[in-house]
Short mmCIF file of the C-alpha atoms (twelve columns), coordinates in Angstrom:
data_MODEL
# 
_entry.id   MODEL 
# 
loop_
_atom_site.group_PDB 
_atom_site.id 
_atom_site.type_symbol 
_atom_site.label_atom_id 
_atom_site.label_alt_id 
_atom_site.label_comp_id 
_atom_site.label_asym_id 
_atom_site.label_seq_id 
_atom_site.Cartn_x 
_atom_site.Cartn_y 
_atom_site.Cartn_z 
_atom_site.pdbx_PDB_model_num 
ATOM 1   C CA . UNK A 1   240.716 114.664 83.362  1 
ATOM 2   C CA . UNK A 2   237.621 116.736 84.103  1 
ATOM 3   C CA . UNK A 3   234.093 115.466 84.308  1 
ATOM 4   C CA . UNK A 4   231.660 115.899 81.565  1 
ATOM 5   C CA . UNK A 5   229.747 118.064 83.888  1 
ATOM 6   C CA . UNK A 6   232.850 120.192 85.059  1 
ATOM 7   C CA . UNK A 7   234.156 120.625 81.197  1 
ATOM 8   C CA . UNK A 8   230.304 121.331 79.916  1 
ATOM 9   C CA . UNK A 9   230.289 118.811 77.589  1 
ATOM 10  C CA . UNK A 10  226.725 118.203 76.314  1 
ATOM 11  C CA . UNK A 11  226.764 114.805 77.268  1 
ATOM 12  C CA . UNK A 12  226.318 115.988 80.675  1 
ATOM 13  C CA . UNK A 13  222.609 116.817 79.877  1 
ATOM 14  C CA . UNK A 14  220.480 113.471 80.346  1 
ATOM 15  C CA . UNK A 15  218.340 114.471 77.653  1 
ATOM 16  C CA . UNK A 16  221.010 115.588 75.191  1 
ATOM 17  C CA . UNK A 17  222.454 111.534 75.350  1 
ATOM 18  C CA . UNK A 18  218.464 110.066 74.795  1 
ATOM 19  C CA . UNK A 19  218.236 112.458 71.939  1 
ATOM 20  C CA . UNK A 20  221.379 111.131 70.409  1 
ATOM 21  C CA . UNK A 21  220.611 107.278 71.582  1 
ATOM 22  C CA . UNK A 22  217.128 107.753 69.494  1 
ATOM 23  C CA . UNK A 23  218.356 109.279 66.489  1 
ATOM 24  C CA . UNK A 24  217.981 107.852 63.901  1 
ATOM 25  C CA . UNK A 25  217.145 104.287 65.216  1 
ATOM 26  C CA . UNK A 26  214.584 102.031 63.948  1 
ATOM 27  C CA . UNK A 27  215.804 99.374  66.411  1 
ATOM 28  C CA . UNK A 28  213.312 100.287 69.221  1 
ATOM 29  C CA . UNK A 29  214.115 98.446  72.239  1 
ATOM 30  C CA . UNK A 30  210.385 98.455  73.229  1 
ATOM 31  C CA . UNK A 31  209.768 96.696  70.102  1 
ATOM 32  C CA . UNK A 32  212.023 94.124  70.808  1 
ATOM 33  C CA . UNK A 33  210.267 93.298  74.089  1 
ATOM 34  C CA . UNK A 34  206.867 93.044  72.782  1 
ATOM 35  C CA . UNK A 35  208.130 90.971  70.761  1 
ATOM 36  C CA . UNK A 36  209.646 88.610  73.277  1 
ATOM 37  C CA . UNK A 37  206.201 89.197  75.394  1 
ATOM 38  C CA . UNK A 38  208.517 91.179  77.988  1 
ATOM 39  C CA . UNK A 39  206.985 94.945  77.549  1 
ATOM 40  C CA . UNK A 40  205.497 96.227  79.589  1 
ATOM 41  C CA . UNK A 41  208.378 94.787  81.826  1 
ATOM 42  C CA . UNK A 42  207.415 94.233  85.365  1 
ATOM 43  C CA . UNK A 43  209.407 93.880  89.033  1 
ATOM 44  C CA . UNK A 44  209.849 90.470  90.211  1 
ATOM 45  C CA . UNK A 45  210.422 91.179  93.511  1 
ATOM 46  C CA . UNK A 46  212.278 94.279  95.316  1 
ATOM 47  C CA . UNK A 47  215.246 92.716  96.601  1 
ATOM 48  C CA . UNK A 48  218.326 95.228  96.220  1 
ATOM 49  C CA . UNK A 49  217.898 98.457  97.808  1 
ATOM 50  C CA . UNK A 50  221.130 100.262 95.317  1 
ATOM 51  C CA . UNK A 51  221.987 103.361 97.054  1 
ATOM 52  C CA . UNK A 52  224.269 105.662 95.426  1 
ATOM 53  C CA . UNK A 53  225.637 107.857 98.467  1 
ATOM 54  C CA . UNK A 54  226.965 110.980 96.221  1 
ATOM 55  C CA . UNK A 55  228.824 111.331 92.670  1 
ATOM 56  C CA . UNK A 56  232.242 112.340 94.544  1 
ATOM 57  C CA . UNK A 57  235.414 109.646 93.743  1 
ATOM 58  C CA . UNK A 58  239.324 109.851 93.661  1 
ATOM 59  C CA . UNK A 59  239.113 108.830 90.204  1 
ATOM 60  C CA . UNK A 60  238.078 109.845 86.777  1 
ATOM 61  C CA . UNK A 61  237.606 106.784 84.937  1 
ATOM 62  C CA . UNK A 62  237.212 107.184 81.068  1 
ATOM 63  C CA . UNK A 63  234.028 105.197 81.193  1 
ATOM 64  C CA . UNK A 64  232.529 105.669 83.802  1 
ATOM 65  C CA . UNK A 65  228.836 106.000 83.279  1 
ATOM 66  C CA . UNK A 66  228.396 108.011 86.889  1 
ATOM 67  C CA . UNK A 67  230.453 110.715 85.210  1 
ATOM 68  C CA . UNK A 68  232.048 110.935 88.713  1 
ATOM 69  C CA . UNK A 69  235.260 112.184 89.745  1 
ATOM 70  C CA . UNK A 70  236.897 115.015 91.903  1 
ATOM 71  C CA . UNK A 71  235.161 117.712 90.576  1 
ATOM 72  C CA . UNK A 72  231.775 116.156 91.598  1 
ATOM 73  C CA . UNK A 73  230.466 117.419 94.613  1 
ATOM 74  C CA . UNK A 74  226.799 115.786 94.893  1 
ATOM 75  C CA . UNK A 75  226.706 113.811 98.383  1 
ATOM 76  C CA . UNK A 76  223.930 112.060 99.429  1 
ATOM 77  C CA . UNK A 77  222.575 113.666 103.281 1 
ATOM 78  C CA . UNK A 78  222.637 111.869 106.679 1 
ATOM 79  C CA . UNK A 79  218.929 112.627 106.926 1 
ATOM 80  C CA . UNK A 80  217.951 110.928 103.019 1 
ATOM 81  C CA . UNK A 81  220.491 107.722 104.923 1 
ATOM 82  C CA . UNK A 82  218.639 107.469 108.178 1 
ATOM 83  C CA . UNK A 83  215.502 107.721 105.723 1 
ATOM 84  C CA . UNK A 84  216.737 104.470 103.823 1 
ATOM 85  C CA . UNK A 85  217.496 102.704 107.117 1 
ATOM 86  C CA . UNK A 86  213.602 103.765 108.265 1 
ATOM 87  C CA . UNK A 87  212.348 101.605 105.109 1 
ATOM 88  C CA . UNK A 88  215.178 98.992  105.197 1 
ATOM 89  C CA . UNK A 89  213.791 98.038  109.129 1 
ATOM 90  C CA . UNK A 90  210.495 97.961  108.122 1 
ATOM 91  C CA . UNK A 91  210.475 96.242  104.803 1 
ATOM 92  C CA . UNK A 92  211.220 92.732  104.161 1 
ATOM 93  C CA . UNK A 93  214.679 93.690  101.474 1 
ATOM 94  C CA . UNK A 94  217.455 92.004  102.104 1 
ATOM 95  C CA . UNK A 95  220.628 93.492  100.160 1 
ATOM 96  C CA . UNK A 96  222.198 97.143  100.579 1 
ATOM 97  C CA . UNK A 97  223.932 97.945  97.683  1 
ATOM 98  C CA . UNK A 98  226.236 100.646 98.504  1 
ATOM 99  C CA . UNK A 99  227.375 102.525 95.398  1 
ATOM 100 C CA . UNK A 100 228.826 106.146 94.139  1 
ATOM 101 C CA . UNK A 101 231.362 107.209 92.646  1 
ATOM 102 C CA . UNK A 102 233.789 106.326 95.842  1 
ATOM 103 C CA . UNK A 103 230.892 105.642 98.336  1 
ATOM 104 C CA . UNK A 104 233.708 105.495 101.303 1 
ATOM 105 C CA . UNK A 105 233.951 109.556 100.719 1 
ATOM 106 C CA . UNK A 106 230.213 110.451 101.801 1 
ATOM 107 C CA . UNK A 107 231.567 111.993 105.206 1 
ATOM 108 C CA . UNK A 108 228.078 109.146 106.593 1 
ATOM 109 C CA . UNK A 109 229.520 106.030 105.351 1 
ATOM 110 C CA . UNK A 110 230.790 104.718 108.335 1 
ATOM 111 C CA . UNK A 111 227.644 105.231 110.363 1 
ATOM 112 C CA . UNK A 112 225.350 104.396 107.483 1 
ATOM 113 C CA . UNK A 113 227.374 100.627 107.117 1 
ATOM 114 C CA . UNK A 114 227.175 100.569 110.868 1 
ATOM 115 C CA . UNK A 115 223.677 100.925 111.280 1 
ATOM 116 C CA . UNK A 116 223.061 98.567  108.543 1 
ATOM 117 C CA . UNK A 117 224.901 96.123  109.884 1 
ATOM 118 C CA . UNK A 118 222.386 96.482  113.005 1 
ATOM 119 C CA . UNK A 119 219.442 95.572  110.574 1 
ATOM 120 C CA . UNK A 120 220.861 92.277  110.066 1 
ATOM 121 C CA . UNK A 121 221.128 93.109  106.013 1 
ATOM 122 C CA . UNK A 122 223.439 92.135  103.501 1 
ATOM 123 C CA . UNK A 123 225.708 94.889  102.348 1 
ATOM 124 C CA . UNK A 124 227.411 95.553  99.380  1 
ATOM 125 C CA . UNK A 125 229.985 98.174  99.211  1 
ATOM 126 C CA . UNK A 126 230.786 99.454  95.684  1 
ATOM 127 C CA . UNK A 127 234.512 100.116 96.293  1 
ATOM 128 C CA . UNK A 128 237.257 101.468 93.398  1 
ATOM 129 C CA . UNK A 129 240.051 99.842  95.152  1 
ATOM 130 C CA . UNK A 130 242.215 102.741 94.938  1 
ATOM 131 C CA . UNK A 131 240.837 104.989 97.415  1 
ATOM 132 C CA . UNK A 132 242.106 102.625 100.141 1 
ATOM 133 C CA . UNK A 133 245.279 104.157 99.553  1 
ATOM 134 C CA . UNK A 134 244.119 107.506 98.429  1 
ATOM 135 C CA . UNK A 135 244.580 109.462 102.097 1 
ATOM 136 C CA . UNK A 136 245.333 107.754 105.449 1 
ATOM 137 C CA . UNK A 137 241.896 108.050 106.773 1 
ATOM 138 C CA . UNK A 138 240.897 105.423 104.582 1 
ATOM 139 C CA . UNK A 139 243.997 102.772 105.112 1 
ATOM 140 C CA . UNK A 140 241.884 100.724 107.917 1 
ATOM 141 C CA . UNK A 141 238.897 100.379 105.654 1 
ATOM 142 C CA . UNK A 142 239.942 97.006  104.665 1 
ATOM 143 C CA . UNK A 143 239.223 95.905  108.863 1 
ATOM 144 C CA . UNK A 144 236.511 97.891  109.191 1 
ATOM 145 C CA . UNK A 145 234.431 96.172  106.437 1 
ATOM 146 C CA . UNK A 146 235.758 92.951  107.540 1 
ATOM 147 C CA . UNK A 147 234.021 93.502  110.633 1 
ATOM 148 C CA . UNK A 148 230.856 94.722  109.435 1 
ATOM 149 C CA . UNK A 149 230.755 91.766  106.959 1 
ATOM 150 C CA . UNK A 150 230.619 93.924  103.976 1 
ATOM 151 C CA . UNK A 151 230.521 92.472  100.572 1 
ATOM 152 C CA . UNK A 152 233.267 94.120  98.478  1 
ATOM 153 C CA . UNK A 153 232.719 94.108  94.791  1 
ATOM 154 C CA . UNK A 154 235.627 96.776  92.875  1 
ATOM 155 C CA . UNK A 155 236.593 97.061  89.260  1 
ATOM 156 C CA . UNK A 156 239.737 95.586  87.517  1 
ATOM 157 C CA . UNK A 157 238.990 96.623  83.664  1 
ATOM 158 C CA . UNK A 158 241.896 94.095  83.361  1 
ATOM 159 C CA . UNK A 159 244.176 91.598  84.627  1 
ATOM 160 C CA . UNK A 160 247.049 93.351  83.034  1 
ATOM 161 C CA . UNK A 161 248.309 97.051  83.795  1 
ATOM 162 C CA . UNK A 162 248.291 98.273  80.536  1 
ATOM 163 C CA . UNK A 163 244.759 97.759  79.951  1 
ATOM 164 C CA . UNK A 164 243.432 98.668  83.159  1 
ATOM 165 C CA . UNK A 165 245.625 101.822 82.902  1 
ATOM 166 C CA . UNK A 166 244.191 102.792 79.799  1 
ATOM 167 C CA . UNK A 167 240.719 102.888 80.956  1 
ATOM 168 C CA . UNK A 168 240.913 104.106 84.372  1 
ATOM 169 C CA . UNK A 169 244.438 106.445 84.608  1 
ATOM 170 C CA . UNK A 170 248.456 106.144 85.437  1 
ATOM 171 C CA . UNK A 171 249.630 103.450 88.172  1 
ATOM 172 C CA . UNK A 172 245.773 103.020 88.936  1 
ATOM 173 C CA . UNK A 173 246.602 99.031  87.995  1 
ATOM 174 C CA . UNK A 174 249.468 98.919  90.547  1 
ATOM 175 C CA . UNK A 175 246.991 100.666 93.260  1 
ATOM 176 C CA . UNK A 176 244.697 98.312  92.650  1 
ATOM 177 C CA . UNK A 177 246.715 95.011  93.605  1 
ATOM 178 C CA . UNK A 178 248.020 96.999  96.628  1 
ATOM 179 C CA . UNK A 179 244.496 97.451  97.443  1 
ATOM 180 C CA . UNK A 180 243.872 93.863  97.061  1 
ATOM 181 C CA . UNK A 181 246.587 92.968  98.978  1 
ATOM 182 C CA . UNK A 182 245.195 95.101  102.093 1 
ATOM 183 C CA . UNK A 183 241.879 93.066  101.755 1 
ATOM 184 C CA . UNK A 184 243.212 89.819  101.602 1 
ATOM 185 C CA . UNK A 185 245.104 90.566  104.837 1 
ATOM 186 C CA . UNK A 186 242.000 91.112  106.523 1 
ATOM 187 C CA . UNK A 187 240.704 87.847  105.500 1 
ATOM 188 C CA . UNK A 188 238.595 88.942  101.881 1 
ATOM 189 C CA . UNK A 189 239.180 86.329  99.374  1 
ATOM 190 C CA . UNK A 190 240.291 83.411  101.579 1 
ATOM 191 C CA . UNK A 191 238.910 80.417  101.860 1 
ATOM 192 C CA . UNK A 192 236.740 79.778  104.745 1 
ATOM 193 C CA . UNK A 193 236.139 83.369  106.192 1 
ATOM 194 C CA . UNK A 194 233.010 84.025  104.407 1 
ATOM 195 C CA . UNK A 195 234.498 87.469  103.406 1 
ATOM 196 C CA . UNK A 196 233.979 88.191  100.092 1 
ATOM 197 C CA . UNK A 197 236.078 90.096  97.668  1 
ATOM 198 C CA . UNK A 198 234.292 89.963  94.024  1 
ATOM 199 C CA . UNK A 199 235.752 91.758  91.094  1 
ATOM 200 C CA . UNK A 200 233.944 93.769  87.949  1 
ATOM 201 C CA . UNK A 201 235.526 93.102  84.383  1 
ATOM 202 C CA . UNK A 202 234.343 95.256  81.516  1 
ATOM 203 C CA . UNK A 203 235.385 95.559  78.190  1 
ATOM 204 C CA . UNK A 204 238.383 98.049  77.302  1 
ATOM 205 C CA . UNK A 205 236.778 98.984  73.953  1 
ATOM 206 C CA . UNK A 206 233.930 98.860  71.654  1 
ATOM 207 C CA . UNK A 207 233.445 94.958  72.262  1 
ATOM 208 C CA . UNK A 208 230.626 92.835  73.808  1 
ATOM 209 C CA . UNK A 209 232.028 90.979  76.867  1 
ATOM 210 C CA . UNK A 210 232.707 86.894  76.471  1 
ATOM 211 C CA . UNK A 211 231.758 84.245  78.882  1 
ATOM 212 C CA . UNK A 212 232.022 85.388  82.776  1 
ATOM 213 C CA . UNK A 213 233.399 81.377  83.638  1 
ATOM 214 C CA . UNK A 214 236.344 81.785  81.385  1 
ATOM 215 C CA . UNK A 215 237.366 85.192  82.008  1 
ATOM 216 C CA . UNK A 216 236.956 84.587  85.797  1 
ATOM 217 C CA . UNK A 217 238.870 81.672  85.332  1 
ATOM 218 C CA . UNK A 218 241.896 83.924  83.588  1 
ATOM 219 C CA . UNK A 219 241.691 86.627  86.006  1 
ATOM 220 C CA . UNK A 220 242.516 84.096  88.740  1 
ATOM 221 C CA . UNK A 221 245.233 82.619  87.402  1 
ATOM 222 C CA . UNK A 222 247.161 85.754  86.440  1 
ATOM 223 C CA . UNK A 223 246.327 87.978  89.159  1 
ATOM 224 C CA . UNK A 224 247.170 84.819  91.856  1 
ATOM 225 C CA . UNK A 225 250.750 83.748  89.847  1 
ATOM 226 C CA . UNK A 226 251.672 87.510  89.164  1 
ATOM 227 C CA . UNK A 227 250.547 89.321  91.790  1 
ATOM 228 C CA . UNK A 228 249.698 86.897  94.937  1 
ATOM 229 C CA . UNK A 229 246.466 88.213  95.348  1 
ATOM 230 C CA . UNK A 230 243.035 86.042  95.504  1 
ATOM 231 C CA . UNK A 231 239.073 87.197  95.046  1 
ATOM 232 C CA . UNK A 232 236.167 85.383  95.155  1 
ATOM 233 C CA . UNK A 233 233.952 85.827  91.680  1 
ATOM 234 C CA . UNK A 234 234.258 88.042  88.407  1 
ATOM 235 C CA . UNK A 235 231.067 89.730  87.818  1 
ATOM 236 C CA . UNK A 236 231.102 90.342  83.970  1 
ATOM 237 C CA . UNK A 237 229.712 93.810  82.732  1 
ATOM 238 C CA . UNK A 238 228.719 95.168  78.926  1 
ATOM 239 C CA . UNK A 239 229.582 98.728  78.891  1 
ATOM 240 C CA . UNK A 240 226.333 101.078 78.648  1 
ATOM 241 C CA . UNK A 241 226.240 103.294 76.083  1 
ATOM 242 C CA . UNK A 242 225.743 106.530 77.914  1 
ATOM 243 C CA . UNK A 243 227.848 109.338 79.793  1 
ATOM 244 C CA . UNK A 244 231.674 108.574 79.159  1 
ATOM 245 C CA . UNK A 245 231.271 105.491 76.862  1 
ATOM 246 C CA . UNK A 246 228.926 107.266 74.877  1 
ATOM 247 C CA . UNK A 247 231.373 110.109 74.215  1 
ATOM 248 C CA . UNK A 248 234.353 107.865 73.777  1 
ATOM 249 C CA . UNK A 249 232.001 105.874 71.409  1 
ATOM 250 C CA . UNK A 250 231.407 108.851 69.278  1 
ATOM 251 C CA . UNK A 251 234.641 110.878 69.306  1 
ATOM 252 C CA . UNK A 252 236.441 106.842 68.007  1 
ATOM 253 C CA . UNK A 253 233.638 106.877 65.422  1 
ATOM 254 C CA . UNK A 254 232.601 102.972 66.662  1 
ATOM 255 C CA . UNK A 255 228.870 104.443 68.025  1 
ATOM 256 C CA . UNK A 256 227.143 102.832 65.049  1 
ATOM 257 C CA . UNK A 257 228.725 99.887  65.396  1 
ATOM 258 C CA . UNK A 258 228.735 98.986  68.591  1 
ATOM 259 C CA . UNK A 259 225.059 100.239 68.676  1 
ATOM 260 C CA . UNK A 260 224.675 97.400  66.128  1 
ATOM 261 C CA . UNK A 261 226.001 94.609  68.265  1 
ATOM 262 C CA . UNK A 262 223.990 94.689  70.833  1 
ATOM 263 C CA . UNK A 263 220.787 95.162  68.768  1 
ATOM 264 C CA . UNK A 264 222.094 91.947  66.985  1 
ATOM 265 C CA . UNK A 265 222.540 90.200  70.024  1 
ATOM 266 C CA . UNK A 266 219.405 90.973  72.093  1 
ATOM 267 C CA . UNK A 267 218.349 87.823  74.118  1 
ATOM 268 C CA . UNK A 268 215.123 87.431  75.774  1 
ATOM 269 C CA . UNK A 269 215.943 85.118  78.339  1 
ATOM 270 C CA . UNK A 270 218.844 87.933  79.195  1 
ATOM 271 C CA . UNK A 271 215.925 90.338  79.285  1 
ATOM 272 C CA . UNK A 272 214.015 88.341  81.630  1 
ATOM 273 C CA . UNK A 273 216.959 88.484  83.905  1 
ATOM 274 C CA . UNK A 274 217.837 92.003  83.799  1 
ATOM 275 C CA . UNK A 275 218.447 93.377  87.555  1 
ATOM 276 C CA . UNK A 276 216.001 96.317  86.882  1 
ATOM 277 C CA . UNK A 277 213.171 93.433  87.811  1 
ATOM 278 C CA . UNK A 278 214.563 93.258  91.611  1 
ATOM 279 C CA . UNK A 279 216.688 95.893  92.352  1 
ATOM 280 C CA . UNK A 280 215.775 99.882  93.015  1 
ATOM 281 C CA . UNK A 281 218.117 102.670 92.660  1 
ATOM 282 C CA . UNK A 282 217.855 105.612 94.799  1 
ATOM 283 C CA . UNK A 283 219.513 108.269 93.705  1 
ATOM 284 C CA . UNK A 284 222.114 110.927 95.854  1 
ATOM 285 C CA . UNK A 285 219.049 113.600 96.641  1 
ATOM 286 C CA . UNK A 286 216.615 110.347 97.414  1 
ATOM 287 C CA . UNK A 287 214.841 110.559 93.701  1 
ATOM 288 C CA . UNK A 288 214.198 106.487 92.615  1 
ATOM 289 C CA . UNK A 289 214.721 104.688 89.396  1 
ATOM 290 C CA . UNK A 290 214.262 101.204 88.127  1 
ATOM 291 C CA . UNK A 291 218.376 100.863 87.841  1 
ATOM 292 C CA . UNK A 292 221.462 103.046 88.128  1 
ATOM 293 C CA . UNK A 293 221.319 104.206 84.433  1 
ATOM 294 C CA . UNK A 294 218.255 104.868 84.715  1 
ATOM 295 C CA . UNK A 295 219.283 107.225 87.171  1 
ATOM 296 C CA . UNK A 296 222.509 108.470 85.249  1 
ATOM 297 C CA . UNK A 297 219.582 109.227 82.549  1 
ATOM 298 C CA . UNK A 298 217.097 110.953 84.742  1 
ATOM 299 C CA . UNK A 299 214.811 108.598 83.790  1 
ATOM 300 C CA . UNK A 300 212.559 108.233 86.730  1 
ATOM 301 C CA . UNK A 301 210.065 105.257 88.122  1 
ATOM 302 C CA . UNK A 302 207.092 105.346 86.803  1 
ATOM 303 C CA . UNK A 303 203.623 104.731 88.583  1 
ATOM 304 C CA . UNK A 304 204.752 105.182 92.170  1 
ATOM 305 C CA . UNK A 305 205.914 108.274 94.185  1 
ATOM 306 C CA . UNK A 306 209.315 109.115 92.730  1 
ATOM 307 C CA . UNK A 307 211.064 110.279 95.880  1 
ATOM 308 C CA . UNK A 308 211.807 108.053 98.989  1 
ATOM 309 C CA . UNK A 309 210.393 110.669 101.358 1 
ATOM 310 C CA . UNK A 310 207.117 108.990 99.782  1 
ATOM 311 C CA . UNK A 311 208.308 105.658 99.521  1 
ATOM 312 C CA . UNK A 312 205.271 103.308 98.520  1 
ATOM 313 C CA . UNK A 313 206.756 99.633  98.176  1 
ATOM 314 C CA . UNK A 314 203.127 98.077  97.006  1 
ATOM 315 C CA . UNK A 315 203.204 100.784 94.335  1 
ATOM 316 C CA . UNK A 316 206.520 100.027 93.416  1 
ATOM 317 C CA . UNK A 317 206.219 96.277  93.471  1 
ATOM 318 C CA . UNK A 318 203.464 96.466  90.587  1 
ATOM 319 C CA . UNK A 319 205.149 99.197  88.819  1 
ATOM 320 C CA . UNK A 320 206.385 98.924  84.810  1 
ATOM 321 C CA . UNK A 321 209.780 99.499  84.487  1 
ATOM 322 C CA . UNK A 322 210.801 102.295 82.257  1 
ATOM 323 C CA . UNK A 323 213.066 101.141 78.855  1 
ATOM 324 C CA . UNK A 324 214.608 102.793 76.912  1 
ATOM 325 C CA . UNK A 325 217.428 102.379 74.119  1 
ATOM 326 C CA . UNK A 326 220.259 101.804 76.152  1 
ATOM 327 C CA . UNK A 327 218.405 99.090  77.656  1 
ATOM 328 C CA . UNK A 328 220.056 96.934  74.829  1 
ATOM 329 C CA . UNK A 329 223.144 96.647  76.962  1 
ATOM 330 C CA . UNK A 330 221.499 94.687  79.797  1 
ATOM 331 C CA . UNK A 331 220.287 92.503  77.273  1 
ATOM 332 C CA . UNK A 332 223.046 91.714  74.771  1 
ATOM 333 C CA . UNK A 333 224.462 88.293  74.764  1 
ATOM 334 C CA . UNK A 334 224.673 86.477  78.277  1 
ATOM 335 C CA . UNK A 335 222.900 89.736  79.695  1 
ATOM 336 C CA . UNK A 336 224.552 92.304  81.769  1 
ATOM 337 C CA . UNK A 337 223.428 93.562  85.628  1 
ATOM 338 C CA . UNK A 338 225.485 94.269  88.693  1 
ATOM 339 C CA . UNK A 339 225.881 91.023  89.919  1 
ATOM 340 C CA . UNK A 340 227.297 89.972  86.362  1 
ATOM 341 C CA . UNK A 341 225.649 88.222  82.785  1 
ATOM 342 C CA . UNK A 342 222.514 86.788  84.192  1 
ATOM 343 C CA . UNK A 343 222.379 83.733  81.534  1 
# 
């Protein structure tokens, strides 16, 4: 399977998806935030630097919002790296949220989790699981971030192979529990290291999420009596409505629909929750963005410098936060953001 970018699909165009997310729509998600007394929406407080180190990944998952894969060859520098670790030694943000596609294949990840590490932050490595077994120079990952103390949060659409199959390719379920297995060895998901393994759920198809407590709940059960394997939490995600979703919503004719739910269920207190409000997103060639589909979107900050070369934390503190209509994901429901529903 080929990336939208590498098949020229016109979903690969940013502005081609925001012309078909507005059509149309009398919904307007700015609307709904006025109404809630949430627009213009404002930064709490800068607390997740999000980093995503290149578009590059082993997989090509059909939902994947990055569009990343193989065929994507977008790698964030060393010198745009040593530039976040500048402003991560001189600014008071605690988390590094290390993302991609498969962040481990930026040839700098090694050195940039290293030198992190010597900052004293908290890091948070975005990993797919299956590139641990994907070539041999990755097999002692597993130790490595156990030294560093790296947070390890990976997707598992599903507890069961078929489903996680379907969304993310052949045998990728059976990687993924070897995967696990290789963390758990090195002490992730076991009590009383402090190493934590967290997992990602989101919906196979055109269907809002349920409750995170229950679904973490089934996850452990079945992957621990099946499989032997332990994690820590189950972050619970709504799919976005952009890049690969989008198109799958389209070409399955459920767009409308699904467009509909989560318009219905828009919650303010979800909205005042939404990780947009403490996390940046810097993108692979150091442009920033209020969140990573922001970024997927081109949608740029507003009212600060847009590049990190420039980087301006007082202007970015008391910045709005661009919305748009896809911005009804984050909000649906029990809310959506990287660390899970936020209500």
């Amino acid at each position: 399977m080929k990336s939208l970018k590498a098949s020229g699909h016109p979903f690969s165009i940013s502005t081609l998806q925001l012309e078909h997310l507005h059509a149309h729509r009398s919904d307007q998600f700015t609307d709904r935030m006025a109404d809630a007394g949430l627009h213009p929406l404002k930064p709490t407080r800068i607390e997740i630097f999000q980093i995503n180190v290149g578009k590059m990944c082993n997989q090509t998952c059909k939902h994947c919002h990055v569009d990343a894969g193989p065929d994507r060859k977008e790698i964030m520098t060393r010198e745009t790296l040593q530039r976040c670790l500048d402003i991560l030694a001189t600014h008071d943000i605690p988390t590094i949220d290390i993302t991609g596609g498969a962040p481990e294949m930026n040839p700098h990840f090694r050195w940039f989790v290293e030198e992190a590490a010597r900052l004293g932050k908290h890091i948070i490595d975005r990993c797919n699981l299956t590139i641990l077994l994907a070539n041999p120079k990755y097999y002692d990952l597993p130790q490595f971030l156990a030294k560093h103390r790296v947070e390890v949060v990976s997707s598992l659409p599903h507890y069961t192979a078929v489903r996680t199959d379907r969304q993310r390719g052949d045998g990728v379920f059976e990687k993924s529990i070897q995967a696990m297995r290789m963390l758990n060895e090195a002490g992730y998901g076991q009590e009383g290291t402090g190493l934590e393994l967290n997992l990602v759920y989101n919906p196979t198809g055109a269907i809002l999420p349920g409750p995170q407590q229950e679904l973490e709940a089934d996850f452990k059960r079945h992957l621990l009596s099946e499989h032997g394997v332990y994690f820590n939490k189950l972050y619970v995600i709504t799919n976005m409505p952009i890049s690969r979703f989008l198109d799958f919503l389209v070409v399955s004719g459920n767009y409308e629909t699904y467009m509909q739910k989560l318009i219905d269920a828009f919650n303010p207190s979800a909205a005042m929750g939404v990780m947009c409000r403490n996390t940046l997103s810097i993108g692979w060639d150091g442009t920033l963005y209020d969140c990573d589909f922001n970024q997927m979107l081109d949608i740029k900050i507003q009212d600060a410098p847009v590049h990190i070369d420039h980087f301006d934390l007082d202007a970015l503190t008391n910045r709005s936060i661009v919305v748009d209509q896809h911005c009804y994901g984050c909000t649906a429901g029990l809310g959506s953001s990287c660390g899970g529903q936020v209500v």
